[in-house]
C-alpha positions, -999 to +999 in steps of 0.1 A: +102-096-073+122-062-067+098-031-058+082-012-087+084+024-095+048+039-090+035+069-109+004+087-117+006+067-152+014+032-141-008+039-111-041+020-120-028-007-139-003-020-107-034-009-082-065-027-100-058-067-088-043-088-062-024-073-034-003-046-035+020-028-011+033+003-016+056+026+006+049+063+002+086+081+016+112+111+001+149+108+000+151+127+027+134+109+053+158+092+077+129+062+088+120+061+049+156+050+044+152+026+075+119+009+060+137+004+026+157-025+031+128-042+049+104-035+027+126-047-003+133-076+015+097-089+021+092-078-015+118-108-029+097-133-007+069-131-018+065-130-052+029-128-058+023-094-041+031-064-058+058-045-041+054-002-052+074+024-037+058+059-044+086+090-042+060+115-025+083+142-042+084+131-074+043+122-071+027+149-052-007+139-068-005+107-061+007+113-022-022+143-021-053+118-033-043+092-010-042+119+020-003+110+028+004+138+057+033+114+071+059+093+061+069+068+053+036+057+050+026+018+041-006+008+022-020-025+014-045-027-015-061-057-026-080-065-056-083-021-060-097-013-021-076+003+002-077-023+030-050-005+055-028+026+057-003+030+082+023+057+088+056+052+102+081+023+097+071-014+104+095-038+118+102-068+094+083-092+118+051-066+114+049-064+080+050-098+076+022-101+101+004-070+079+008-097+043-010-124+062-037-106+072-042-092+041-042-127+021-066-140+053-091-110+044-125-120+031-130-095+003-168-106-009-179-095+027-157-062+021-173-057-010-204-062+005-198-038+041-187-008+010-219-017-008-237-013+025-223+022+034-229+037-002-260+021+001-267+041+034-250+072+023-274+074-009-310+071+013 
């Protein structure tokens, strides 16, 4: 699957399910153009991950709500929580390493740890 365009209007409907991972960079960031090719690369193996690249010109808002002071910057969503944000570029072999931990998360007892903390920040 090649890498999707992400904007403020397709946002929510790539973000909502499954995993996604998406690269927050500019045109004119020398390590963004290094982390392209890797990250398009992981994208065509594994096809059941959502693969977003976020032009943090282009999408200020976007890049402002998710607090992006550096990039490029890689997230990993899954099933709509933010489960890791990372600036900088990640080799090939890291990235990788970031998918599988991702897929190996438990997200019932995530759901239930953010249930906890609202819980505690409400009292």
């Amino acid at each position: 699957m090649a890498t999707i365009e992400v904007t403020e209007k397709n946002f929510n409907e790539i973000a909502d399910e499954g995993i996604v991972l998406l690269d927050f960079w500019a045109s004119w960031c020398a390590p963004c153009r290094m982390f392209g090719p890797i990250f398009e690369k992981s994208s065509e193996k594994h096809n059941d991950i959502k693969f977003g690249k976020i032009d943090t010109e282009a999408e200020q808002g976007l890049a402002q709500g998710f607090e992006i002071t550096s990039i490029p910057t890689v997230m990993a969503i899954r099933d709509g929580i933010v489960v890791f944000a990372q600036p900088g570029v990640l080799p090939e072999p890291a990235l990788e390493d970031l998918i599988g931990q991702v897929r190996a998360l438990d997200m019932e007892a995530i759901r239930a740890e953010l249930a906890n903390e609202l819980r505690a920040q409400n009292d």
